[in-house]
DOKOL-478435 format. One line per 10 residues: number of its first residue (from 1); their letters; for each residue z, x, y of C-alpha. Coordinates in steps of 0.1 Angstrom, whole numbers, padded with zeros to 4 digits. Layout:
DOKOL-478435
NUM = a = Z X Y | ...
//
This chain:
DOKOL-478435
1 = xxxxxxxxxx = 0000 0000 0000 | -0012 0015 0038 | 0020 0018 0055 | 0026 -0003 0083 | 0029 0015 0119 | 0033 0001 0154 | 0011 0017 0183 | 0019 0012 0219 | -0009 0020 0245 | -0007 0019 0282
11 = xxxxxxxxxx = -0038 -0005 0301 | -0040 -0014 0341 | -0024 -0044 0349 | -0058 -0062 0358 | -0070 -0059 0325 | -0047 -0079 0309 | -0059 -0113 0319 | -0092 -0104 0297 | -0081 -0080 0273 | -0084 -0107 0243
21 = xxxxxxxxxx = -0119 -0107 0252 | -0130 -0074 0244 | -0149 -0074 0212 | -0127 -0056 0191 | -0103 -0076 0195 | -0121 -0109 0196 | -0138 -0104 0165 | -0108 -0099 0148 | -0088 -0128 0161 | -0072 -0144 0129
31 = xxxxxxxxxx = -0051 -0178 0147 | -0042 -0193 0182 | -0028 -0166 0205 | 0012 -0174 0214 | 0027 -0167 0249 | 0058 -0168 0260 | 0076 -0155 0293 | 0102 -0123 0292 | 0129 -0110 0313 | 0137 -0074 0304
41 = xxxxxxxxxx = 0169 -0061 0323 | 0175 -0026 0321 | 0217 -0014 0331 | 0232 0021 0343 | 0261 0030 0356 | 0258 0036 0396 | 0258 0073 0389 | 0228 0068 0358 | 0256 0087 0333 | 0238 0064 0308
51 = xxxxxxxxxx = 0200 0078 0318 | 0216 0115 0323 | 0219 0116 0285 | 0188 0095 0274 | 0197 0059 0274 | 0198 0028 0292 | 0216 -0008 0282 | 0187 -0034 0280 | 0187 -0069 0272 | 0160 -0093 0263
61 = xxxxxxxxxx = 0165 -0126 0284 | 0197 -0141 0268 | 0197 -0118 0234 | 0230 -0091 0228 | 0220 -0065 0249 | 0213 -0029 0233 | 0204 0004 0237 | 0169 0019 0242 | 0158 0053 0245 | 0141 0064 0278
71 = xxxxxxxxxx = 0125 0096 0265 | 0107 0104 0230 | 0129 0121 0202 | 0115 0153 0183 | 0096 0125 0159 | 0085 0105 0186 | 0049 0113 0186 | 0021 0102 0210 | 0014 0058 0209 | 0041 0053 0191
81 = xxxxxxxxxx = 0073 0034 0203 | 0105 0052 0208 | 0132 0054 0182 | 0164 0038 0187 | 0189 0062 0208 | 0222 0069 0189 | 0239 0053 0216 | 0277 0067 0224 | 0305 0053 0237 | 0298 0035 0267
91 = xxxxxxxxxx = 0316 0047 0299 | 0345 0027 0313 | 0324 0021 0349 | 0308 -0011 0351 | 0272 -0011 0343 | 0246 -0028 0371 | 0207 -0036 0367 | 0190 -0013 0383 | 0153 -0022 0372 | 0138 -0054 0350
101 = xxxxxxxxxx = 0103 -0062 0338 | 0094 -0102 0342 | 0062 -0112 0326 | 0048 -0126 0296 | 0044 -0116 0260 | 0012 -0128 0245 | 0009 -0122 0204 | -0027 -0124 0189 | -0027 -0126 0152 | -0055 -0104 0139
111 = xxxxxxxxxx = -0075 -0103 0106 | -0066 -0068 0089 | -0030 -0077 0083 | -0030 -0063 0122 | -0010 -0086 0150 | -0014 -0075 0191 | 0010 -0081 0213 | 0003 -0079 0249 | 0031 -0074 0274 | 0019 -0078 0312
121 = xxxxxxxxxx = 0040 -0089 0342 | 0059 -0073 0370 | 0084 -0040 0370 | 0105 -0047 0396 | 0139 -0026 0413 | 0157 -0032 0443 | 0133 -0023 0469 | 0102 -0022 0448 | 0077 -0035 0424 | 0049 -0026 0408
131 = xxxxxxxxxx = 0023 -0041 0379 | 0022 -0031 0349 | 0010 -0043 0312 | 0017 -0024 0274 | -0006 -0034 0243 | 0011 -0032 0209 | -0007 -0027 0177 | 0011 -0037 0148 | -0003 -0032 0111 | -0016 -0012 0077
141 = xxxxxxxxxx = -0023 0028 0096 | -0059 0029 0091 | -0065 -0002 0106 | -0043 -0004 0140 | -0056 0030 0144 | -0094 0019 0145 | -0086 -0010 0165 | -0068 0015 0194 | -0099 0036 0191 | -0125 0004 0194
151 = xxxxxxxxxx = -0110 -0008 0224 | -0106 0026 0243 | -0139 0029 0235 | -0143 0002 0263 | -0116 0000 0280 | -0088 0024 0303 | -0065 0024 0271 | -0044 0055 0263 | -0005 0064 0254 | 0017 0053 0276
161 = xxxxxxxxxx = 0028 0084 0304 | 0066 0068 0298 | 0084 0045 0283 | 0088 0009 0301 | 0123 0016 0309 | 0120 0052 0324 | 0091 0038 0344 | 0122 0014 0353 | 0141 0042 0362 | 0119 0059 0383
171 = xxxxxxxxxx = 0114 0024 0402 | 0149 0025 0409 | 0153 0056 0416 | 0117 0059 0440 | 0108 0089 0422 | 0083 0096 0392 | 0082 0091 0356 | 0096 0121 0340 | 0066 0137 0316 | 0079 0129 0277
181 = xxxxxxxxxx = 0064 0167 0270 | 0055 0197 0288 | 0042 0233 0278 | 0046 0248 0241 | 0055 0225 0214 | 0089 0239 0198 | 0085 0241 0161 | 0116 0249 0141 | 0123 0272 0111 | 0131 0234 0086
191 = xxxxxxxxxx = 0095 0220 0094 | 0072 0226 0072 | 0036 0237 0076 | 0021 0202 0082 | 0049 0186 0101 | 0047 0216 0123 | 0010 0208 0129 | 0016 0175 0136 | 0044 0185 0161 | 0018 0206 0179
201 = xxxxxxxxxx = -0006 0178 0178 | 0013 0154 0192 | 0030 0172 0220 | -0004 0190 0231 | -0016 0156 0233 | 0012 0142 0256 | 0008 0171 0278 | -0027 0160 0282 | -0016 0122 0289 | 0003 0135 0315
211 = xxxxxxxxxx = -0019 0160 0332 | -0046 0140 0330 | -0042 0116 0363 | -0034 0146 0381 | -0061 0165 0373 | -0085 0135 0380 | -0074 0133 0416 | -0080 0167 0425 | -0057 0178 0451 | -0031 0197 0427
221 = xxxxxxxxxx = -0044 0227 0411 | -0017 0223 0385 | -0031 0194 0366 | -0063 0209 0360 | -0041 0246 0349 | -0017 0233 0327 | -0047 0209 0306 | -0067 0241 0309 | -0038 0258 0291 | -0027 0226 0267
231 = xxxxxxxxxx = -0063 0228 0254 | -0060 0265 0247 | -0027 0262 0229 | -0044 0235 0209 | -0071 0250 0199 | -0056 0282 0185 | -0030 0266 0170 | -0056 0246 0148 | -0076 0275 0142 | -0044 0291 0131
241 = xxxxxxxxxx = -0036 0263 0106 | -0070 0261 0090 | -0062 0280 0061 | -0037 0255 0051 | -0050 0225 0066 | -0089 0217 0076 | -0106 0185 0073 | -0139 0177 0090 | -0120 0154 0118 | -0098 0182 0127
251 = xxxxxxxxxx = -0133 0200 0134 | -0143 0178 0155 | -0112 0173 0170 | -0114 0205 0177 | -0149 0208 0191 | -0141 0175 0213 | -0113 0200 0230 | -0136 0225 0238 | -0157 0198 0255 | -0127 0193 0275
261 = xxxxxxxxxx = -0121 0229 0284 | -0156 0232 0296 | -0150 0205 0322 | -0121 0221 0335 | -0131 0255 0334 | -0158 0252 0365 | -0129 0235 0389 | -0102 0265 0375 | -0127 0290 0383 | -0130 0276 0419
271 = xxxxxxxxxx = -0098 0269 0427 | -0086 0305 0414 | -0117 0318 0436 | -0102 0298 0466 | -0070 0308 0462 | -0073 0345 0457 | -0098 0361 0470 | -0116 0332 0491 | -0083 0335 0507 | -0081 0376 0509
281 = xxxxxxxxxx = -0118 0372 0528 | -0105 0349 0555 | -0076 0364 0561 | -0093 0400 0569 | -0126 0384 0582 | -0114 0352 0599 | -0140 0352 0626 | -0172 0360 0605 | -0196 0334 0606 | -0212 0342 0574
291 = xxxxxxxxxx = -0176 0345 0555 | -0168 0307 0569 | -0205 0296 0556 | -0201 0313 0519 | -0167 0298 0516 | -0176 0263 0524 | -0206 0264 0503 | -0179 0278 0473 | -0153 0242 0486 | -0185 0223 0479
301 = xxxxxxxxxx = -0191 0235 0442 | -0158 0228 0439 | -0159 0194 0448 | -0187 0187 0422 | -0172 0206 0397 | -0140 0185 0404 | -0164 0152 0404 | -0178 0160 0372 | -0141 0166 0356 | -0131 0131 0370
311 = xxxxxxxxxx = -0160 0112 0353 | -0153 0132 0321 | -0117 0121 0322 | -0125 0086 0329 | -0145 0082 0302 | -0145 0071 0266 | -0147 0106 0251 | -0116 0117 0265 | -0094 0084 0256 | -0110 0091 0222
321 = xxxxxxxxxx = -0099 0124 0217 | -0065 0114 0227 | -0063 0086 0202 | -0081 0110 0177 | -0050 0134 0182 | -0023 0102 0172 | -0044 0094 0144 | -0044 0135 0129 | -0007 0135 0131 | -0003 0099 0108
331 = xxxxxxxxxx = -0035 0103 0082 | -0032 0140 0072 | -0065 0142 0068 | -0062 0177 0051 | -0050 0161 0022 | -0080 0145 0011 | -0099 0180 0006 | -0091 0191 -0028 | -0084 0230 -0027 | -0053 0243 -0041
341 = xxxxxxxxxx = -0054 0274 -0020 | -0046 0255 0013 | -0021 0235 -0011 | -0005 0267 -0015 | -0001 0279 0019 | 0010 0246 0027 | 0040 0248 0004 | 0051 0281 0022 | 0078 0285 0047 | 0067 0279 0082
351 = xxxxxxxxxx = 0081 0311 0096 | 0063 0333 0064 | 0029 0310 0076 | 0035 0320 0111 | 0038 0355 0100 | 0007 0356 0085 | -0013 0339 0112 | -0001 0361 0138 | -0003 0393 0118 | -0039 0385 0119
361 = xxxxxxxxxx = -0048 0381 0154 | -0028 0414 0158 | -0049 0435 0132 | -0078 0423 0150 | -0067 0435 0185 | -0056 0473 0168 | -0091 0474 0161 | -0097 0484 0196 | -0070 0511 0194 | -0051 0527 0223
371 = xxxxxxxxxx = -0078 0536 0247 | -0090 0510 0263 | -0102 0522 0300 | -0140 0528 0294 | -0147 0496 0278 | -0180 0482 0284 | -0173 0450 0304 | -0187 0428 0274 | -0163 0442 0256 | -0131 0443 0277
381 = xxxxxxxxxx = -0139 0405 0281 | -0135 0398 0241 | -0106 0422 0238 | -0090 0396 0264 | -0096 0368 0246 | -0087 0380 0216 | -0053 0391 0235 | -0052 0357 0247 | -0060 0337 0209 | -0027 0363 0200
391 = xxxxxxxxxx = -0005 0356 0225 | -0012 0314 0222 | -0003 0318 0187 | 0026 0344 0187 | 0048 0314 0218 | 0034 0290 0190 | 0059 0307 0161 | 0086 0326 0183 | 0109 0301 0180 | 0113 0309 0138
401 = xxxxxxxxxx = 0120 0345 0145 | 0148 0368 0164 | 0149 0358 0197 | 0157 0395 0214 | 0127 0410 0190 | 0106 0382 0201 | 0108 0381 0236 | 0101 0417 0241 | 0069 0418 0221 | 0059 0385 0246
411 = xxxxxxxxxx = 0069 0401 0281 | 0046 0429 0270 | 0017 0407 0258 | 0025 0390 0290 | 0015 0421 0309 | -0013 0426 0292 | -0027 0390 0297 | -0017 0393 0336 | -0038 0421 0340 | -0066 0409 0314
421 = xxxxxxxxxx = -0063 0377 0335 | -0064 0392 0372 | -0093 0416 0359 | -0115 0385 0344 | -0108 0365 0378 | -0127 0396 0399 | -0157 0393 0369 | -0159 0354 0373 | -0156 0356 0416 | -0185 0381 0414
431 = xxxxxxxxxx = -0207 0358 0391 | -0199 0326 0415 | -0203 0343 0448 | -0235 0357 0431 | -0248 0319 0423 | -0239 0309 0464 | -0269 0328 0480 | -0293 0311 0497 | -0294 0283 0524 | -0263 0292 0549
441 = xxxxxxxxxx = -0249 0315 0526 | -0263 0354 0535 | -0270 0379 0513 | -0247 0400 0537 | -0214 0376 0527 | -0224 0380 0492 | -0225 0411 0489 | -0190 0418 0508 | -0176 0391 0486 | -0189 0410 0454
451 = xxxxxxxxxx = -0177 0446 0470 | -0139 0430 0473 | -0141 0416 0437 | -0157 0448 0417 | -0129 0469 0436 | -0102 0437 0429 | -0118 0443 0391 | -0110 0480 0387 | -0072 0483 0402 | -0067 0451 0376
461 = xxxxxxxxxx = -0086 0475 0346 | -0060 0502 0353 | -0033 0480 0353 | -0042 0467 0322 | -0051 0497 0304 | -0010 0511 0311 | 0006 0476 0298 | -0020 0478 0271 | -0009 0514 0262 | 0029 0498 0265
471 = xxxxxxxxxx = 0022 0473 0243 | 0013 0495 0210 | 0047 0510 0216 | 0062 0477 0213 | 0078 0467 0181 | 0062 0437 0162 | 0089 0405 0157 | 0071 0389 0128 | 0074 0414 0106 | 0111 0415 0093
481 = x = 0110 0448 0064
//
């Protein structure tokens, strides 16, 4: 028998009133819809002690009231609702409402075994209110998760950002929603290989969910980093499971990612252009004419770059890959290719996995040996992604080993990135400055720009050439004999 999950998904409020009408859903309609108004409440102390450790009081319109988690637990994975808090004693202060949602719940019985249930109304606090509307799919695995993907194919439908109450909370409180997930997922020693996957998985998507809106409006270089660096963490972390757990949808999960990352590479570029040495040029040349001209003609790339990421992110694709990562982290689709190799590694301990993987990436990089200074530039630009794929996977499995060994061996990769990183930015600046000539832009402010970066490039190559001479002296943490 499929086993029966519950998926909650986050839709504007002014697509409630025809959701039912989308054809996924209509063609599945089983009965009569039923409707019925709510009254959420949602109760703190005045001081939130209740939210400070993860919990409000709710009650459902006259029902016992109870207590509901406002942020996901280490099982709480992307679209699916939040486990019930272990609540503790409650304080001796008197609790007060601080938020309530007042709406109606609508509940369309579907064919499939499946049953939707539509909550749309108002979130309201003291001094504020705002719309807002939750779709719950409720049925056998498989089929709630098709239905999710069919109707984001159409429609604004992803996981929620927050749960209902915190959204409550943040009403209240007139700040935002506190992100459920942010940077490296935090695997632990007890997990083994595929819950650890699906850990990733699942965070990695939720950092997305919530970088997402920010990255889509553009005016915070942040949301357009940290989903840069989400997809990078992703994808080496699946590459790095794929000896013990490969499927044809985790390929194209995975090519779907890179997709992603080639959308928000072009705005990354530009903004890091901007931001470095854009900003060196104007600061020593603020007067030039033909400076001013080369950096507004690099401000308008940016912008289509940055309207070319928007569409990408308000489309189906990328609601589908979001929904594709819930869907990895319940089906396991590994399982269903037969190779008792990958069976194998599966049934190893996480931490002697981890070893393993990143004992790879490291053999690779002592390929290049100490001496790293007269690289060709083709070259130096795949020994820093290799450093890079390393040092994604080494944070990936630090947490399983000593933390003093560990944390070493990353500061000096660290370095090493840094100056990889700041060495890369000079060869990318050259290459856009290089594509700006023509029209306003003189070959003149082109060629100072590319002068800047080339000299920008080679103090970054020496820097990077001690901390990767520092790094071979470093002391490996995986390997514990």
């Amino acid at each position: 028998m499929s086993e029966i999950i519950r998926l909650e998904a986050e839709l504007p409020a002014d697509l409630a009133p025809r959701l039912g009408r989308l054809a996924p859903l209509a063609a599945r309609r089983a009965g009569r819809s039923r409707g019925q108004p709510v009254l959420l409440t949602w109760r703190d102390t005045a001081e939130s002690m209740l939210a400070e450790t993860g919990f409000v009081m709710e009650q459902a319109g006259r029902a016992p009231e109870g207590s509901v988690a406002l942020m996901p637990g280490p099982h709480d994975g992307p679209g699916l609702p939040l486990s019930a808090p272990e609540a503790g004693r409650l304080p001796d202060q008197p609790l007060v409402a601080f938020a309530a949602f007042d709406g109606r719940r609508t509940i369309l019985p579907l064919a499939d075994g499946l049953e939707a249930t539509l909550l749309a109304g108002r979130l309201r606090a003291v001094a504020a209110e705002q719309p807002v509307a939750r779709l719950t799919i409720t049925g056998p695995a498989a089929e709630a998760l098709a239905l999710l993907r069919d109707l984001a194919a159409l429609a604004p439908i992803q996981p929620p950002r927050a749960s209902l109450p915190e959204a409550g909370r943040a009403l209240a409180r007139g700040q935002p929603v506190r992100p459920r997930r942010l940077g490296a997922p935090p695997l632990a020693a007890e997990q083994d290989v595929e819950t650890a996957l699906e850990t990733l998985i699942g965070h990695l998507v939720d950092v997305l969910v919530w970088h997402a809106p920010i990255a889509e409006e553009g005016t915070d270089p942040s949301g357009v980093h940290q989903m840069r660096v989400a997809i990078r963490r992703l994808r080496s972390a699946l590459r790095a499971f794929r000896p013990a757990c490969d499927a044809p949808s985790l390929r194209a999960f995975d090519t779907a990612a890179r997709d992603l990352a080639m959308l928000l590479g072009p705005v990354r570029d530009w903004d890091v252009f901007l931001s470095g040495l854009g900003a060196e040029l104007a600061e020593a040349l603020p007067e030039d004419r033909a400076i001013a001209a080369l950096l507004r003609a690099a401000a308008t790339r940016r912008q289509a770059a940055q309207r070319a990421l928007r569409t990408g992110l308000q489309a189906a694709g990328f609601r589908e890959l979001l929904w594709n990562g819930v869907a990895l982290c319940r089906e396991r689709p590994w399982r269903a290719e037969a190779d008792p190799d990958a069976e194998a590694r599966r049934a190893r301990p996480l931490a002697d996995f981890g070893a393993t993987a990143i004992g790879k990436r490291w053999s690779h990089l002592l390929d290049a040996g100490a001496e790293i200074g007269a690289l060709p530039d083709a070259e130096f630009h795949a020994l820093r992604l290799d450093g890079k794929r390393l040092r994604y996977v080494a944070e990936l499995f630090a947490p399983l080993f000593p933390r003093k060994r560990t944390r070493r061996f990353l500061a000096r990769l660290a370095e090493v990135q840094e100056a990889f990183g700041l060495a890369n930015d000079a060869a990318v600046a050259r290459a856009l400055v290089r594509g700006l000539e023509g029209g306003a832009v003189r070959p003149w402010a082109v060629g100072v720009a590319e002068g800047w970066a080339l000299a920008r490039a080679r103090r970054a190559r020496r820097t990077a050439t001690a901390a990767w001479e520092e790094l071979f002296s470093t002391n490996i943490f995986w390997n514990q004999e």
